[in-house]
C-alpha positions in Angstrom: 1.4 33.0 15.1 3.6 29.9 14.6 2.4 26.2 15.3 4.8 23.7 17.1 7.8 22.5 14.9 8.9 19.6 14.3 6.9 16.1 12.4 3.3 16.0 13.8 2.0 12.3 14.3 -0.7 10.9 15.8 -0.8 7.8 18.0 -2.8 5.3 20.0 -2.5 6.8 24.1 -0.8 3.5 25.4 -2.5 4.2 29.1 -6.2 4.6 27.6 -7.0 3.4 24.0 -10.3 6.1 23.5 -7.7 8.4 23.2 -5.4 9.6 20.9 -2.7 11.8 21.0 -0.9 14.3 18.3 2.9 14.4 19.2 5.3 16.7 17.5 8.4 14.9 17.6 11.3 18.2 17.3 14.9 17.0 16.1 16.3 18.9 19.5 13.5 19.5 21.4 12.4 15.8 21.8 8.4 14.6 21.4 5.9 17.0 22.9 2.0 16.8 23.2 0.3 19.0 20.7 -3.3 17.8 21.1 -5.8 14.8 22.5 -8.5 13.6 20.9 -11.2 10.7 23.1 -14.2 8.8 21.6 -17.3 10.7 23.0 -19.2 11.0 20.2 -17.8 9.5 17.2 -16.3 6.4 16.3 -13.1 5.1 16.7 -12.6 5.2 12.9 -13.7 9.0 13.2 -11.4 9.5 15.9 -8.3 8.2 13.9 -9.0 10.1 10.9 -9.5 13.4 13.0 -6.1 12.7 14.4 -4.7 11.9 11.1 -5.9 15.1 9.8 -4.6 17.0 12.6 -1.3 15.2 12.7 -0.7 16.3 9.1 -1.7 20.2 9.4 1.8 20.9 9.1 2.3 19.5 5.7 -0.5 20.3 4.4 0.0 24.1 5.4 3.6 23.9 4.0 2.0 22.7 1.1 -0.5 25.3 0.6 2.1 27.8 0.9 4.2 26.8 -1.9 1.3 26.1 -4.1 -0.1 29.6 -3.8 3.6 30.9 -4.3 4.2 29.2 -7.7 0.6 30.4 -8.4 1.1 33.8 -7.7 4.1 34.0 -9.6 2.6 32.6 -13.0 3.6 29.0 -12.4 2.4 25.9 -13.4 1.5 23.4 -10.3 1.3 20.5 -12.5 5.2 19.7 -11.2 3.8 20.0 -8.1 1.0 17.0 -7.9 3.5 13.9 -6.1 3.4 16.4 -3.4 0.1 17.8 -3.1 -0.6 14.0 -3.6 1.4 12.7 -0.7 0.7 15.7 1.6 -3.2 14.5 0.9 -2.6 10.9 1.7 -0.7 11.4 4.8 -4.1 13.7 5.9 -6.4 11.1 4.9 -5.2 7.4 4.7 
């Protein structure tokens, strides 16, 4: 199974602000909706960081795949951290 290409971000739904939305924006396929999140339950703090997390699921995936690949092969991901570091922030701040 492959997810959407193409940068994920999420954003403030201009036409109703309990919602956000997680666009992938695709170098030739233009900005598509991936997902919707609304404030039912949570905050809107909680709702930002959901969509924040979401948004970055494609880095963070990448991510994941080449740390487990320099593992696997008897690397050392210490070379690694600025990434791990920024794919992290961009999930989480």
């Amino acid at each position: 199974m492959k997810h959407t290409q193409g940068e994920w971000v999420a954003k403030p739904n201009p036409s109703d602000s309990k919602k956000y939305g997680i666009w992938s924006q695709h170098p030739t396929r233009g900005t598509s909706l991936i997902a919707m999140a609304q404030i039912d339950f949570m905050t809107e703090e909680e709702l930002k960081a959901n969509t924040k997390l979401i948004a970055a699921a494609p880095e963070l995936l990448q991510t994941l795949k080449h740390v487990y690949a320099v593992i696997s092969n008897g690397g050392n991901v210490k070379e690694m951290q600025l990434d791990i570091e920024q794919a992290i922030k961009k999930a989480t701040s």
